[in-house]
N, C-alpha and C positions, 0 to 999 in steps of 0.2 A: 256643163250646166250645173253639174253638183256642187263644184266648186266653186260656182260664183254665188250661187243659194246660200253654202256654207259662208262664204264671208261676209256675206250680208247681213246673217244672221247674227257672226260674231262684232260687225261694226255697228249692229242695232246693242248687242249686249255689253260691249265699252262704251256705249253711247249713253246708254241710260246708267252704267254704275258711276262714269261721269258726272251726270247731272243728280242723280239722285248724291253721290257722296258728295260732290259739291255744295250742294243745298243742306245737306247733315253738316261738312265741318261749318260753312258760317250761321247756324241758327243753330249747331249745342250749346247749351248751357254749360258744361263741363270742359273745362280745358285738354283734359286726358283723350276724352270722347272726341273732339276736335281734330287734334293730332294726329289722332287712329281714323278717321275718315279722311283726311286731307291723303294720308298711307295711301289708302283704296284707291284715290283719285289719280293719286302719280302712278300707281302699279296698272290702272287700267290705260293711262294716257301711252305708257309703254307698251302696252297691248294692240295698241293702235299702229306705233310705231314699227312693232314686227309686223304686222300685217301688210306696213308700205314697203318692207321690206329694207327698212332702215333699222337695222341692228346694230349698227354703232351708235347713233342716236338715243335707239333704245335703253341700253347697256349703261346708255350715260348717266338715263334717265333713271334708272334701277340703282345704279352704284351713287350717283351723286344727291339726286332730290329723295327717290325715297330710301337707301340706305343711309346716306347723311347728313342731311339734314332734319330730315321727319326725326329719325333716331337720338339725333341731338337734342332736339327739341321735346322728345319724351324722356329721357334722360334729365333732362335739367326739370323738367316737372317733375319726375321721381325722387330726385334726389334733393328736391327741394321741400318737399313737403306738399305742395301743392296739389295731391290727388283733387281731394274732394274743392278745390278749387272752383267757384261759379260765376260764370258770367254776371255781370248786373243787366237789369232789362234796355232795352232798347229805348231812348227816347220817341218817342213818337217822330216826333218833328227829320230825326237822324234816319229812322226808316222809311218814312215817307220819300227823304230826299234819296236812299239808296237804291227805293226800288224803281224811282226816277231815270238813275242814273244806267241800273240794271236795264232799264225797258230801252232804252237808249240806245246803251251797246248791243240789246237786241236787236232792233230794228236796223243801225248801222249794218250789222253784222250780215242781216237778213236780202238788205239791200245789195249790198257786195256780194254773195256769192250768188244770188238771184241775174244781178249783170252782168256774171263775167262768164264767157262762152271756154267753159273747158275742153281742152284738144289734148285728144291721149299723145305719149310722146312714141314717138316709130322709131324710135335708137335702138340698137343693140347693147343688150348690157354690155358694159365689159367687165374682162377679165382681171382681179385682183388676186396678185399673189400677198404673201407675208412679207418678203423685201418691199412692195411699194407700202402697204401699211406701216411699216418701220418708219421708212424714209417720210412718209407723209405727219407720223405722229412725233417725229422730232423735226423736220420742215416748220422753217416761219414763213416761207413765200407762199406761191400760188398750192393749194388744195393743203397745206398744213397747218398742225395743230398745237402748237409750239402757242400761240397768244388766248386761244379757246381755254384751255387748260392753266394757261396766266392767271383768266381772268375767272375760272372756276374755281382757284384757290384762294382769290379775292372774296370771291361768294362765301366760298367754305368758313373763311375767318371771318368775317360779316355773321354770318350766322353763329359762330362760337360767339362772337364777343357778344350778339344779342342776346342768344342762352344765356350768358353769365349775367346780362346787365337785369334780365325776367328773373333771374335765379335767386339774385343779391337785393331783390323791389322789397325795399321796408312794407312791412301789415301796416295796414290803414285801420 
């Protein structure tokens, strides 16, 4: 019973550092400020993901979104000069339609996991040694991760060349 209190309490506390840092990186003003919340937001998303008990997921999520790219991306503001960096304000018109759009994917969202009848699964975990994780992270067929990892290094330069393209942006 403890145990299930405890997790409760900690999917209420990635739940809210979620939403709350969420809602910080898109309404700072400060670029730097941004970065560093979006941070919060991948590290507690990974929070979550230990708790499903998905630690490779996790891990991924730790080493590739917020150790590499967040980091890239504070990097290229550092080294750009761009600290004190500020948002311009919002158009009216542009947040009107965003929080439109926001309320949207609320209520989709709301609707969908309100109709769907979740059933725990009655499997047996199984058993993973180190040879099948080998075999499976250099596997391109069934349960490998030979194209996941393709297509995470596609990510990875995707977000260098933006870094450079945000780094190299002529003053207005």
């Amino acid at each position: 019973m403890e145990a299930i209190l405890g997790n409760q309490v900690m999917f209420v506390i990635f739940s809210a550092m979620i939403i709350t840092f969420s809602i910080l990186t898109v309404t700072s003003k400060r670029i730097l400020r941004a970065a560093t919340f979006l941070l919060f937001v991948l590290l507690a998303t990974a929070g979550l993901y230990f708790m499903l008990n998905y630690q490779f997921l996790a891990a991924v999520q730790i080493t590739l979104y917020a150790g590499g790219i967040v980091v890239l991306i504070i990097f290229s503001i550092l080294l750009t000069s761009h600290i004190d960096h500020k948002f311009d304000p919002v158009p009216a018109r542009k947040l009107i339609m965003g929080v439109i759009t926001a309320g949207s994917g609320i209520v989709v969202t709301l609707i969908t996991l309100l109709s769907y009848d979740f059933v725990p699964n009655r499997q047996e975990p199984i058993a993973v040694n180190m040879k099948t994780i080998g075999n499976s992270l250099l596997s391109y067929g069934d349960n490998g991760y030979v194209l996941p990892f393709e297509v995470i290094s596609v990510l990875l330069l995707a977000a260098m060349i933006a870094a450079i393209v945000i780094a190299k942006r002529k003053k207005v």
